[in-house]
N, C-alpha and C positions, 0 to 999 in steps of 0.2 A: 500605544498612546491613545489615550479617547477626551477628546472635548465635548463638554457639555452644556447646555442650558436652558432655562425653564420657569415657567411661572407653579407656585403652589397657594391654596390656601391657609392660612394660619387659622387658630383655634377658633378664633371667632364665627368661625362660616362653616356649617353645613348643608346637607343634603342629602336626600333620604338613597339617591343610585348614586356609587362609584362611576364618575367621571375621568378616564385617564388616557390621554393623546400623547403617545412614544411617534416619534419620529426618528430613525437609522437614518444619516445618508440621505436625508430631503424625504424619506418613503415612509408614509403612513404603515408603521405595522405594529403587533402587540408582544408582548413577554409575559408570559405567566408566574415565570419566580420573580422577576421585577414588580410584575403588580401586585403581588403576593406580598412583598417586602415592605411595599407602602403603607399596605393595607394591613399590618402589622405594626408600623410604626406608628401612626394615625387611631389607632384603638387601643392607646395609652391616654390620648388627649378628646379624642368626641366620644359624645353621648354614647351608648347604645344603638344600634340600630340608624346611626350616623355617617356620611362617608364625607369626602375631600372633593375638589377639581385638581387634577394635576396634569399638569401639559410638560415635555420633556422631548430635546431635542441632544441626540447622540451623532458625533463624528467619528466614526469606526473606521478602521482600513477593512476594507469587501472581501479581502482574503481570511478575515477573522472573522466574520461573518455568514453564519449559515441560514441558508433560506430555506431548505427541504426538508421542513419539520411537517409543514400543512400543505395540504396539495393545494391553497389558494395562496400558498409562500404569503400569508400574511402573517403567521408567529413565526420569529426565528429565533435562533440562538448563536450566541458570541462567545468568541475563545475570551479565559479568565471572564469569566460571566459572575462568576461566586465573588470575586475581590471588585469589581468595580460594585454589583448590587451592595455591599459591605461599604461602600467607599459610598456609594450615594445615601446610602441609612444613616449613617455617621452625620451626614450633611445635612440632611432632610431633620433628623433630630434635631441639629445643633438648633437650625431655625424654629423650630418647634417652639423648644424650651425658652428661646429669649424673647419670641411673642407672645408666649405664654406670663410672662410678670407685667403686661400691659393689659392684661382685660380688665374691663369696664363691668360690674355689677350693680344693679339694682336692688333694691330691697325698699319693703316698708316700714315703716318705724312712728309706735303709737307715743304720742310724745303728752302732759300734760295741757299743753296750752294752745297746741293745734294739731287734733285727731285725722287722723288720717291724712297727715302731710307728707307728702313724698320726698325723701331724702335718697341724696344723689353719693354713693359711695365709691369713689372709685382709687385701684393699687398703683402707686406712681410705677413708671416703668423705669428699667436698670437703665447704668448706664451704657451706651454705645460699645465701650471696650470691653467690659465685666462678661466672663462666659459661666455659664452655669453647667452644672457638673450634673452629668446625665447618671441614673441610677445605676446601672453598669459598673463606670467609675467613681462611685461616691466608697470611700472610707469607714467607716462606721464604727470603729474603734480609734482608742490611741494609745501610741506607747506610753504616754506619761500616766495610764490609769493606775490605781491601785488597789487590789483587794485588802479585803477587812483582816482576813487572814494572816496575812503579814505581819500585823502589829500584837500577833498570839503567840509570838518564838517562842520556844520553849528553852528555858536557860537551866544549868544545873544546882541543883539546891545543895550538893553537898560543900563543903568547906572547904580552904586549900590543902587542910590537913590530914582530907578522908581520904580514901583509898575506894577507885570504882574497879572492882571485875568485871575482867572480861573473860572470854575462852581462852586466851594463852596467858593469864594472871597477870595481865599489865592494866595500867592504868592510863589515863590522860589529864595533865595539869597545863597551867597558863604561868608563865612566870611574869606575863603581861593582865592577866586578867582584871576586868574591868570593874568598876563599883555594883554591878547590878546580877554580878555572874559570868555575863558570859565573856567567849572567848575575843580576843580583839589581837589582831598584830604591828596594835597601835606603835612605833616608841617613839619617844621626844626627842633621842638622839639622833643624828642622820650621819652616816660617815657618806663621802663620793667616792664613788668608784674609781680609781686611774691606771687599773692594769689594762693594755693593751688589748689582751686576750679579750678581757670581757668587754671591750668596746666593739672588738672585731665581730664577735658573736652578737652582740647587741645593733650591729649593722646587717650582718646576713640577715637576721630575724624581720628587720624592718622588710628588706629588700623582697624577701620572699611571700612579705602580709598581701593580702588582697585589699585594695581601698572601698572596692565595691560591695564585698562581702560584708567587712567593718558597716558600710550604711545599714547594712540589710540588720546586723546584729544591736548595732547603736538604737535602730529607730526599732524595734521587734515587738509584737505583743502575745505574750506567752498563752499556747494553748493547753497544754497537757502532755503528761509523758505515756509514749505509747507500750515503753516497758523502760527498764533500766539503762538501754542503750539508745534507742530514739526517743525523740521529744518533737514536739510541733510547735512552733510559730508562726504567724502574721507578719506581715509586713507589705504595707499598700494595699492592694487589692488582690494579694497572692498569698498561698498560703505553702509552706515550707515543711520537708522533714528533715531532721536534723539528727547530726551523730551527737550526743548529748558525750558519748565518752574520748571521742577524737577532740572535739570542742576542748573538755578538760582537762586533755593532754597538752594541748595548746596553749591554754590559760597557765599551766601551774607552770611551764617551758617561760611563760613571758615572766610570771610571778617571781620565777627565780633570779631570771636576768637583771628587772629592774627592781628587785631588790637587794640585791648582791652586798652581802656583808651588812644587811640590814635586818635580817630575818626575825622574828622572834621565836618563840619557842616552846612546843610542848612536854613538859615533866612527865616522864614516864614511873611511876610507884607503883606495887615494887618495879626497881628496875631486870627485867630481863637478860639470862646472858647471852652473850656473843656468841658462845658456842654452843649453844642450845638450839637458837637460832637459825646457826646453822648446819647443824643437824637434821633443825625441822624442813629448812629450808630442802637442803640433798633429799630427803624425803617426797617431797611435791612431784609430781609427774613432769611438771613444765620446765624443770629442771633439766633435766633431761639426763640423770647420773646415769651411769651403767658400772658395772665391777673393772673393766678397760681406764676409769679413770682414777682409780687409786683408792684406799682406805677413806671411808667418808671421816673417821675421826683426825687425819692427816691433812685431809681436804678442809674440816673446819679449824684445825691450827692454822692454815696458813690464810684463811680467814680475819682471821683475829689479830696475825700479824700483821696483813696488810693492811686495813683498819687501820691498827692499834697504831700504826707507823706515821698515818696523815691525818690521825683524829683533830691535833692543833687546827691545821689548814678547814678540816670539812668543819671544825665548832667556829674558827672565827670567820668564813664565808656563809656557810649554809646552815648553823646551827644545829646539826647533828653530832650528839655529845656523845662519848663514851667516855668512863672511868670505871675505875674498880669499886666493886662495890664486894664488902667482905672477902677482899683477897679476889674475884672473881671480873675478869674482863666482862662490862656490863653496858649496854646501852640506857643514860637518863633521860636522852631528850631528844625531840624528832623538830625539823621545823614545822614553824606556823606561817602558812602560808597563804591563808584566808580566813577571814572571821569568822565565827558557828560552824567552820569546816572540819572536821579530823578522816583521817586517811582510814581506809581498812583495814583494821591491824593484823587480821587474819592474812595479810599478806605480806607485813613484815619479815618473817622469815626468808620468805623469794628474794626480796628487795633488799637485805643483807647482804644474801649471798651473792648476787647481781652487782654489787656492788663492787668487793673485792676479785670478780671474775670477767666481768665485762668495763671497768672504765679502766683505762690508761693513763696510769698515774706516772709515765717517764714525761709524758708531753702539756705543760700547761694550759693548752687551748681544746685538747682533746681530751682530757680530761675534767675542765667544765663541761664542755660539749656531753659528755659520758655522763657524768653523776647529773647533769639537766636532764637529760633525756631520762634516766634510770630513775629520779624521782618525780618527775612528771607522770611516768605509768605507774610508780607507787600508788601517787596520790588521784588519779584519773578513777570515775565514777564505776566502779566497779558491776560487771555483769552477771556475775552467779549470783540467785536466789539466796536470801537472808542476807547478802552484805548491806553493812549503813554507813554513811558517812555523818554522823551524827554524833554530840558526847554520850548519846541513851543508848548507842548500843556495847558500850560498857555495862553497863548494869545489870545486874545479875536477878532473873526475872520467878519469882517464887510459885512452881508447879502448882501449892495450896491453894493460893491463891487469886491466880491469871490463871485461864484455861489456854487451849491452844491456839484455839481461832483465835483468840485476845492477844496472844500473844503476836500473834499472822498478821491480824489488825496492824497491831501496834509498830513492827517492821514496815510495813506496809506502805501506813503513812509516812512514819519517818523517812524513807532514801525518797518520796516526793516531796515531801516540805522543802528536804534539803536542796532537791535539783532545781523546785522552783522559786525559793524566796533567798537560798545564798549562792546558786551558782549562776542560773539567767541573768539575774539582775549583773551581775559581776559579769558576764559577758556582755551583757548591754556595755557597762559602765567603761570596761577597760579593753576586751578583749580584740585583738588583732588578728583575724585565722588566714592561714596561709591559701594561697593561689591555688593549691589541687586540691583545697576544698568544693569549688567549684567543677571541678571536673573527673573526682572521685566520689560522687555521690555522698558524700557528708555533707553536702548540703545542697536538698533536691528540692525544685518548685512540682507539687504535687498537684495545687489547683490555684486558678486565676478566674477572678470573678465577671470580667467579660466573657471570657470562654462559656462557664457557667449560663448565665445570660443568652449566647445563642444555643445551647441545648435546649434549654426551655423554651424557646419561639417555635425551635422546631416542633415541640409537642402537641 
């Protein structure tokens, strides 16, 4: 515990020698990172070659107090010396800064009709309660800003009749699409939800959100993606790295909850089959097949039956359709689940097979829980090189005429336009992240701008 007190000069008053009287304990003696600290504070606000008077009077306990720094014990040093000098800067500032909107200026002013008349200028001072925001903690951004950028989306020019290739010859349609092109999961109709299950789960999800995180994501101002998987934010005077594809997972988790049985939907042309699918699917390493688990053509029969068995249920909840398409079990439609958003198709086939192998379709609650969770990593921002979550990386890119770099380019930009003008903004707007986000490093404070600030004093 230390009490203190003291007289200082404000801005108005210099002097060409530093004047500073420390009192410990009734006993004249000095501190040199103390006077050090003033004298730092203080040449933010005088002249050049300026200094202050400052008198200061400390009540220390004597056992915290060391005297045996100078053999005339007249410099010493005190336990927690760093936090009270930090504790008196803070102070010493604050009065700085609110003497400082009270100086008085003079100036001359050559006027038509009386040359060389002296006019009196002077700045009203604040009021008494009002504090001023020292450069440390001043903001200097805001969340509500907007780049120019944003208002360049790029929408699809072809028609709902054309057909876009991709690498597994599927396409992506809107059966909601908007007057101007692009994608929207807008609809006018709205059903309410009232099965138990999905309330039950739409309360764990609350229970488990962070409120603090939310401010941090609500008030954010986006800096840039440090690759696929991180991204960096603002927020206050701190600055944040971010799991951009944990987030996603999150988001598309809450997208399905609260829009359950309201989804809209993206057209798949041509459509796709089932068992191809999952073929390609048993194929993928992440799969994890081996020859122990049966015939993979066995394996995607029962596929296609289990599917084929709850397609009603998963098209009129979550809008993922299947039907025959020329005699052929086929997937037409994926949901839509964000605006200008589409998932990586390149990982449809996993997501298939994931589907019929990991959700639990005997148990109502565990089974939303399943197929949420399992489309949430579908649609979660994908980490290998060349994935887009864009409708352009459909499009089939012509060697004659795009070279490669252009082509690199062009990937490039797209998965960042994407993450930063439809999915941040969408986490700003709605997203809720859960509690171990804060303490699973998906979302780290990397730098704070006070912090900042004493590195460079010390310089």
């Amino acid at each position: 515990k230390v009490k203190s007190k003291g007289y200082i000069t404000n801005v108005n008053y210099s002097v060409k020698k530093f004047t500073f009287l420390l009192f410990i304990n009734h006993r004249l003696v000095d501190s040199g990172a103390l006077r050090k600290s003033i004298e730092n504070v203080y040449a933010s606000y005088l002249p050049k070659g300026m200094s202050p008077f400052v008198y200061l009077s400390l009540e220390i306990d004597p056992a915290n107090v060391d005297v045996n720094v100078h053999p005339t014990k007249h410099e010493v040093f005190f336990l927690h010396q760093d936090s009270i000098i930090e504790k008196f800067q803070q102070a010493l500032e604050q009065k700085l800064l609110n003497s400082n909107a009270s100086r008085t200026f003079y100036t001359d002013r050559l006027l038509p009709e009386s040359i060389g008349a002296k006019i009196d200028f002077q700045i009203p001072s604040s009021s008494g309660g009002e504090k001023t925001t020292a450069p440390k903690d001043m903001i200097r951004t805001s969340s509500t800003d907007q780049k120019l950028d944003k208002f360049f989306m790029t929408t699809p020019k072809e028609s709902s009749t054309n057909t876009i290739n991709s690498t597994l010859g599927v396409g992506a349609q809107s059966k909601n699409e908007s007057e101007n092109g692009k994608i929207s999961c807008a609809d006018s109709e709205f059903r309410e939800c009232k099965l138990t299950s999905v309330k039950t789960l739409r309360k764990q999800f609350q229970a488990e959100g962070s409120q603090v995180a939310r401010e941090m994501f609500a008030n954010h101002t986006f800096v840039g993606c440090v690759n696929r998987k991180l991204g960096l934010f603002q927020h206050a005077t701190k600055l944040y790295l971010v799991n951009t594809h944990t987030a996603s997972i999150q988001l598309f988790k809450q997208l399905l909850l609260r829009d359950f049985g309201n989804i809209g939907v993206i057209k798949l042309n041509p459509a796709p089959s089932l068992k191809e699918l999952a073929l390609l699917g048993l194929e993928n390493p992440e799969a994890g097949w081996s020859p122990d688990d049966g015939d993979k053509t066995e394996l995607a029969d029962f596929v296609i039956s289990t599917l084929f068995k709850h397609r009603e249920m998963l098209d009129d909840y979550f809008s993922l359709q299947m039907d025959f398409v020329d005699g052929v079990e086929s997937v037409i439609g994926l949901p839509l689940l964000l605006d200008d958003y589409c998932p990586w198709l390149a990982g449809l086939p996993l997501y298939i097979l994931r589907l019929a192998t990991e959700v639990d379709y005997t148990d109502e609650v565990e089974c939303f829980r399943g197929f949420i969770q399992e489309t949430a990593r579908f649609y979660a921002v994908p980490c290998k090189s060349g994935a887009r979550m864009d409708l352009d990386q459909h499009k089939s890119q012509s060697k004659s005429s795009t070279s490669d770099d252009q082509i690199k380019d062009s990937e490039e930009e797209g998965w960042k336009f994407t993450i930063e003008h439809v999915l941040y903004p969408a986490f700003k707007k709605i997203l809720l992240p859960s509690q171990a986000c804060l303490t699973d490093r998906s979302l780290l404070q990397i730098a704070n701008l006070p912090d900042l600030y004493k590195v460079f004093e010390r310089c």
